[in-house]
VMD Tcl script that draws the C-alpha trace (Angstrom):
set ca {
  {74.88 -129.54 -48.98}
  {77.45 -126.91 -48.11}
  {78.74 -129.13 -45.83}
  {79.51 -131.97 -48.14}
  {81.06 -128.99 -50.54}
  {83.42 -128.00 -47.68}
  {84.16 -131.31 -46.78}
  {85.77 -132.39 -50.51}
  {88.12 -129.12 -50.01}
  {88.86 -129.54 -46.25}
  {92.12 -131.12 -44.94}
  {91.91 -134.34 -44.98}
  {93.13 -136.78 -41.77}
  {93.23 -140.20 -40.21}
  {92.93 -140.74 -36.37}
  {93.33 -143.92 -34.48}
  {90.83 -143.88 -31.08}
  {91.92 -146.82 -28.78}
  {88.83 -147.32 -26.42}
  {90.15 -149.10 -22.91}
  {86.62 -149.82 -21.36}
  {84.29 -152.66 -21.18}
  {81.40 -151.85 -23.76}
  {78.12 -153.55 -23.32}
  {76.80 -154.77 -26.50}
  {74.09 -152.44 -27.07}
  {76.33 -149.77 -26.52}
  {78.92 -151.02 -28.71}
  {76.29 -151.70 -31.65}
  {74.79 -147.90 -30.34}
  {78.33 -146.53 -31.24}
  {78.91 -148.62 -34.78}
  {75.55 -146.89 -35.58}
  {76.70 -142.85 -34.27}
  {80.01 -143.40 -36.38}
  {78.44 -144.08 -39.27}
  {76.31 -141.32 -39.52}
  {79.11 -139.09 -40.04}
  {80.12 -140.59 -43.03}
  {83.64 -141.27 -42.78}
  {86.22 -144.24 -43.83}
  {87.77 -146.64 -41.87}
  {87.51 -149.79 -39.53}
  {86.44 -150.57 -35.88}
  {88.17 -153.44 -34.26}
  {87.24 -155.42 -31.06}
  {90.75 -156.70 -30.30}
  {88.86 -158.03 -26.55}
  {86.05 -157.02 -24.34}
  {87.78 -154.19 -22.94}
  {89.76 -152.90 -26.20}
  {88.37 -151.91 -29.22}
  {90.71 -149.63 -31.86}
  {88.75 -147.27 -34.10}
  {90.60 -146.04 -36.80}
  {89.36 -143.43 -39.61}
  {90.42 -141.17 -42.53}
  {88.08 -137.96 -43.02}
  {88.02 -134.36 -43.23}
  {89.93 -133.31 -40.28}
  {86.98 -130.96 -38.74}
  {84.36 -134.33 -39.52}
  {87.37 -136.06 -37.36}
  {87.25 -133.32 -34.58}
  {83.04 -133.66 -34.22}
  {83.52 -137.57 -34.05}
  {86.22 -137.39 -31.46}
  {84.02 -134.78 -29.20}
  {81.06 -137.57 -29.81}
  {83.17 -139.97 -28.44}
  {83.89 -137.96 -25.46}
  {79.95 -137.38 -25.02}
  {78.88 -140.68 -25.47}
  {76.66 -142.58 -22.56}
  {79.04 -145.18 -22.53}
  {82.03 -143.58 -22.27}
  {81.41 -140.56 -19.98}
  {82.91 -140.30 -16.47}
  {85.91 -143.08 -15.77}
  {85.49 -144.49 -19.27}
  {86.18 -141.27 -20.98}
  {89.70 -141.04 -19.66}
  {90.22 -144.26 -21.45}
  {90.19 -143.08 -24.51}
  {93.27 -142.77 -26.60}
  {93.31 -140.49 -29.66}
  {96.02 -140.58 -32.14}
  {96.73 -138.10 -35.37}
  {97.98 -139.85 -38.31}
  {98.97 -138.98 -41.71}
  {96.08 -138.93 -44.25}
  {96.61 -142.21 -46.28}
  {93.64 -142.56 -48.34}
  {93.66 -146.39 -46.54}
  {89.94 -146.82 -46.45}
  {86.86 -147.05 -48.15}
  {83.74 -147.39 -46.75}
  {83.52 -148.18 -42.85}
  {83.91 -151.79 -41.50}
  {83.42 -153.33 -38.30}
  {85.82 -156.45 -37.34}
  {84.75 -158.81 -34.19}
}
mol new
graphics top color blue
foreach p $ca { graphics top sphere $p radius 0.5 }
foreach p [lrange $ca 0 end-1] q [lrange $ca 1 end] { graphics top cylinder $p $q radius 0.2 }
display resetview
């Protein structure tokens, strides 16, 4: 609960997260699922097998934890980590709700 409280006063943020590796479907589905439990805005694209964009508006800490989950995750560790691209943008208020575009 004192999370949530925190969260409504924190700074707020948008990232873009360009992943450059070749997901299997399970994983991709497994990641959908991970980014959704932290409860933040925004859209994941598939743009091709190999590139999907992620981008998301949030608290800027929630963004942080998300990012270092990204890092972590089975199907982006080792040579598929360094593929990831993270960009800070200005806070925009763009979203509501997450979405996930094939």
């Amino acid at each position: 609960m004192l999370s949530i409280i925190a969260d409504v006063f924190a700074e707020k943020a948008r990232v873009r997260i360009v992943v450059r590796a070749v997901l299997a479907p399970n994983a991709l589905l497994s990641l959908q699922s991970q980014i959704r439990t932290f409860n933040v805005s925004g859209c994941l694209r598939v743009v091709s097998a190999s590139h999907i964009e992620i981008e998301l508006e949030s608290a800027r800490t929630r963004l942080e934890r998300l990012i270092n989950f990204c890092r972590r995750h089975p199907s982006l560790t080792g040579s598929a980590s360094k593929a990831l691209e993270i960009t800070w943008l200005p806070y925009q208020r763009k979203f509501r709700g997450f979405r996930v575009s094939l």
